[in-house]
N, C-alpha and C positions, 0 to 999 in steps of 0.2 A: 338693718335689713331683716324681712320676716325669716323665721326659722327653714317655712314652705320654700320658698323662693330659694334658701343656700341649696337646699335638696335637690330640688330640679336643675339647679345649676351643675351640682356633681354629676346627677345623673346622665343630663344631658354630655359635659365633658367623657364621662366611664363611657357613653356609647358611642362617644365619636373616636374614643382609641382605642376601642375592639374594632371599627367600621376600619380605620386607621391600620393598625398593626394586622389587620385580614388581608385589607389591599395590600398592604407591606411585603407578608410572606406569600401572595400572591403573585406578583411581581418576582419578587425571587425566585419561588419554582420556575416560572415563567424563563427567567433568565438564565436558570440553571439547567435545563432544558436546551433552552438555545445552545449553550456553550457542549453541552452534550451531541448536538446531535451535528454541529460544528466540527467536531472531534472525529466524531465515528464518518462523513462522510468526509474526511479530509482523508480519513485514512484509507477510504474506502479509493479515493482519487489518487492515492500512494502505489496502491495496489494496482491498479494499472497505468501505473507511469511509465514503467517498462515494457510495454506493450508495441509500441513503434519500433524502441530499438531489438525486439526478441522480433516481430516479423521481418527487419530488416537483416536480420542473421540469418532465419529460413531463407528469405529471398537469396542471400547470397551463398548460400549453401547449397541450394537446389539449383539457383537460377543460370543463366546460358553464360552471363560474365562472370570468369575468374577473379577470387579474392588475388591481391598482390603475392606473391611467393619467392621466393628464396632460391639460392642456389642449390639446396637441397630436394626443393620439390615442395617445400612446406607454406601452407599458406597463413598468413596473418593478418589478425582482424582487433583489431580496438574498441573494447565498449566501456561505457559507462554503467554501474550500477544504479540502485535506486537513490543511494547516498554521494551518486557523482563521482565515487571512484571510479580510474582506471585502469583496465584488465586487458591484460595482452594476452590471445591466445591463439596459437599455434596449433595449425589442421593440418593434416593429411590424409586427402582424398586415397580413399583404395574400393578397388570394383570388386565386392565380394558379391556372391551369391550362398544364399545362404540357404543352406535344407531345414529338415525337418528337425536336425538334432545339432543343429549348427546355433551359434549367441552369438550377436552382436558384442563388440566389446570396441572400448579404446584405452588409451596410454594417458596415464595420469601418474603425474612425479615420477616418469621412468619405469611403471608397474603398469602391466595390462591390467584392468577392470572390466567386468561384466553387465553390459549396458540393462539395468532395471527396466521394467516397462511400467509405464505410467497408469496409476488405478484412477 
């Protein structure tokens, strides 16, 4: 085989696995990518998964039907968190009005708390 001829041969193979290993890691960012953005909007879909049962609390909080209640007076309601846990929590309705120098607050582990307002 002429000497020319091995050349062209290499050369041609060297550019077909630069063309090769280009489309290669091309493909991979590609991929890589995908699996990212996979992620980010899977979480993003996390983050209002709770969304139904957080209005279905307002609704039953506000709304005209009483939660189920107790001999005490105390009303109870079952949720699920984002993780599918379940959470029993115990309400009691009271009709305050409240002035100008007056907090919201409720009972948490047996301790009054002073209700934050949301920034």
């Amino acid at each position: 085989m002429p000497e020319w001829l091995e050349i062209v041969v290499i050369v041609a193979f060297a550019i077909g696995a630069v063309f090769f290993f280009a489309k290669y890691r091309e493909t991979a960012a590609a991929l890589h990518e995908s699996e990212r953005m996979k992620a980010r909007l899977s979480n993003d879909l996390n983050r209002y998964r709770d969304v139904p049962k957080l209005r279905a609390l307002r609704d039953a909080l506000i709304g005209v039907k009483a939660l189920p209640t107790d001999d005490e007076g105390n009303e109870h309601l079952l949720l699920r968190d984002g993780d599918l846990q379940l959470h029993h929590l115990v309400l009691r309705r009271e009709a305050n009005a409240l002035g100008k120098e007056g907090t919201a607050s409720y009972v948490k582990d047996g301790k009054e708390v002073e209700l934050q307002e949301l920034e």
